[in-house]
C-alpha positions, 0 to 999 in steps of 0.5 A, a space after each residue: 603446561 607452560 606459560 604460553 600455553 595456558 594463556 592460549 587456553 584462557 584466551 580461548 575460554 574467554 573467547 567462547 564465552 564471548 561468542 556464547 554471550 553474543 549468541 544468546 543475546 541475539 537469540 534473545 534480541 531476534 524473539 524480542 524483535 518478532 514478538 514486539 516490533 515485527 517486520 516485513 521480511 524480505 521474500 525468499 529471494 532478494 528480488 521477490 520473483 515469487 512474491 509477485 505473479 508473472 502477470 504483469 506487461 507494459 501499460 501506454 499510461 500507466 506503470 504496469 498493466 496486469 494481463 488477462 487471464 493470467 494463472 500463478 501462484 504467490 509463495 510467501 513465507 507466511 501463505 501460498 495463494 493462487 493469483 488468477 485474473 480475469 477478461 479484464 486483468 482484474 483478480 475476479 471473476 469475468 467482468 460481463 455486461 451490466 444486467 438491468 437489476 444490477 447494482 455494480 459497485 467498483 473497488 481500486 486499490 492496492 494489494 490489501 484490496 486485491 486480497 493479497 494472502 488470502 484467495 480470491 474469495 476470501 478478499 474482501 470485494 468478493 466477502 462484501 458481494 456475498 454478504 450484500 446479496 445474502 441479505 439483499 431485500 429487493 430485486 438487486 442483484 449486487 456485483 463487487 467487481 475487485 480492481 485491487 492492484 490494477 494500480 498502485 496509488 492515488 494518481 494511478 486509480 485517477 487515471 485507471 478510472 478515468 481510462 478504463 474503470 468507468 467505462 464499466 458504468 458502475 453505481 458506485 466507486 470505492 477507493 481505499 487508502 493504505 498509508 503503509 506506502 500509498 504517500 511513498 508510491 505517489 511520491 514515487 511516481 512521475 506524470 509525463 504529460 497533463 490534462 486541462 485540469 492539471 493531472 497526468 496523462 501517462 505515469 511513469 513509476 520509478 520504483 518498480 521495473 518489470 522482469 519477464 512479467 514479475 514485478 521487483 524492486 529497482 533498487 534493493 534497500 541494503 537490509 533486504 539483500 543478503 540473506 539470511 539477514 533480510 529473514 531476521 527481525 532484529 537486523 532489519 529493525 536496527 537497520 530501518 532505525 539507523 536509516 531514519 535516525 542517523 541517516 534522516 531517510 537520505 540513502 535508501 528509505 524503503 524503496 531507494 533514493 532517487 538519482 540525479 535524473 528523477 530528482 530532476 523529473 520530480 522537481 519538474 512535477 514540482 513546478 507544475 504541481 504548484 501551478 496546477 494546485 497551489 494549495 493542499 486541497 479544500 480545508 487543508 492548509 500547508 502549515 499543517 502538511 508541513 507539520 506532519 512528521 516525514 516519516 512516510 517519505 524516503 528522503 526527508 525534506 520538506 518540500 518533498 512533503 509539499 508536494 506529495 501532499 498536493 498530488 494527493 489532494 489533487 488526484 484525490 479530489 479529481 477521483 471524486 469528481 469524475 466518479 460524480 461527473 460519470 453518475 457514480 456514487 464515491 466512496 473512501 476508506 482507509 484500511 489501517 497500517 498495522 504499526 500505526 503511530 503519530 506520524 502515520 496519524 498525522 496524514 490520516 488527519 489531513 486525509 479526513 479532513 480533506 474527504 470532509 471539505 469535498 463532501 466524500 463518504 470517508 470510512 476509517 477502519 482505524 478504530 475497528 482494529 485499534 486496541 485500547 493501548 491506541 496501537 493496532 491489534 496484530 492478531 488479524 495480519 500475518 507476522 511477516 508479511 503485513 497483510 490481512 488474514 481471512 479474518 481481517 478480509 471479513 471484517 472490513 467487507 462487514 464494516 463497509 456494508 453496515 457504513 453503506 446502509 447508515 449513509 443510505 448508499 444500499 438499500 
């Protein structure tokens, strides 16, 4: 063998090697990754088509409305569910008159609330309804009615409530709070047109648009878009690290960067925030806003945080008062991220503290999952996805209906 070719030979052997090495470290890196930080994986398809039920149609107020009577399926790569709404778009039973020995509780809330992963009986609204008719001592008869997902965030529920919800005379209002994404979502979220107390009229969403009745992402943040990376672990974990580390936030964040003609829009929210609700709702000061990380925000700027956080405040508050101002009782709760931190600690301590100032029921759910480590226990929520499985569903419903009794809110 001459010379040449025997180099060839080497160079290839030592080539192999190479690729051999790199493809058992990154074996070893992806198990590593889906073992001790999972992700939330991109759907099958990069548009979710079948993440999200064609159920969705134009709202003249809100970002979308969710059709009645809709019949679809939800395919995951962690479940496949049914998604059924009723009369009144809601993921429920048919919502009929109120009977006079009925006790109507309304829940609003995002995804986690409309049972996503899990079928509609296994949610936990409809888990609370049973157990508290079960164990029902009196003549009540209870009604969880599950509005989840009806919208998306704080502004959304206000204005859901105050246009529909609340028409349904329930007794009691519960709202429950997800800071995966509900800060992100409001920051998302433009307000065309305000009320005499400051708040939104109609709402128009920037990160989702509507696609023959789906529901998709506007822009596709680079580590979802091709496949199969968007299916591995490891890849969007670097990704995500070197968006908010290198980056600071600035390209995509998880849903996009804004463009020239929102970021105007917001600053326009901006404005009239600051004139409306100066500061960052009772007990709550903007230092301490200010020194939240930013973390749950796509771009990493400070007033962008301000402002996030007095739409909070402000809607938030609002919620309290209109269910009051309608005699309804009001409830809070916050159902934990499953990657809770500081940072996502930090806004939880803000939102406690502000509950506490306007005298509203506030059950956190952080502890009931936390692990002595001060991490939260993974085992209740699907590995890819992030949302509760059945057994977490029960457990909240449990939790709520042993915090009720305690406050004197059930008898």
């Amino acid at each position: 063998m001459g010379a040449a070719k025997r180099e060839r030979a080497a160079f290839y052997k030592t080539a192999a090697a190479l690729v051999e090495t790199g493809v058992i470290a990154l074996i070893i890196g992806e198990i590593a990754a889906a073992k001790f930080t999972p992700q939330l994986l991109a759907p099958p398809r990069t548009h979710f088509r079948n993440y999200t039920p064609a159920c969705f149609v134009p709202s003249d107020t809100l970002p979308y409305d969710i059709m009645p009577h809709c019949r679809d399926r939800i395919i995951a790569r962690d479940f496949r569910i049914s998604f059924n709404t009723n009369n009144l778009g809601f993921r429920d039973d048919d919502v009929a008159p109120k009977k006079e020995n009925e006790f109507r509780i309304l829940v609003v809330g995002d995804s986690f609330t409309a049972g996503w992963g899990v079928e509609q009986d296994d949610a936990f609204p409809n888990v609370l309804e049973r157990m508290l008719n079960e164990r029902s001592a009196g003549g009540a008869v209870f009604n969880v009615i599950n509005a989840g997902y009806q919208a998306q965030t704080f502004d959304t529920y206000y204005l859901f409530l105050k246009n529909e919800g609340l028409a349904l005379n329930p007794d009691l209002v519960v709202v429950t709070i997800w800071l995966g994404n509900d800060l992100v979502e409001l920051y998302s979220n433009f307000w065309d047109g305000l009320d005499s107390r400051g708040l939104p009229l109609k709402i128009d969403g920037y990160n989702r648009i509507r696609k023959n009745h789906h529901m998709v992402l506007r822009y596709v943040p680079f580590k979802y878009r091709y496949w199969p990376l968007n299916r591995s672990h490891l890849f969007v974990f670097l990704m995500g690290m070197y968006e908010w580390k290198i980056l600071k936030g600035h390209v995509t964040g998880i849903f996009g960067e804004l463009n020239d003609e929102y970021r105007e829009k917001y600053r326009r929210d901006c404005r009239v925030l600051e004139r409306f609700h100066g500061g960052a709702g009772p007990g709550v000061a903007l230092e301490e806003v200010k020194a939240c990380p930013m973390i749950p925000y796509p771009d990493n700027k400070p007033e962008y945080a301000k402002y996030t956080w007095l739409k909070t405040a402000a809607t938030l508050e609002a919620i309290s008062s209109l269910a009051k101002e309608n005699g309804a009782g009001i409830y809070f709760m916050n159902i934990p991220v499953r990657t809770y931190d500081a940072k996502r600690g930090c806004h939880l301590s803000l939102i406690r503290k502000l509950m506490k100032n306007i005298g509203a029921p506030f059950l956190d759910l952080t502890p009931r999952f936390g692990l002595p480590s001060g991490k939260i226990d993974q085992k209740y929520y699907y590995v890819n996805d992030g949302h509760f499985m059945r057994e977490g569903q029960r457990i909240i419903a449990g939790e709520m209906r042993l915090d009720m009794l305690k406050r004197g809110i059930l008898h």
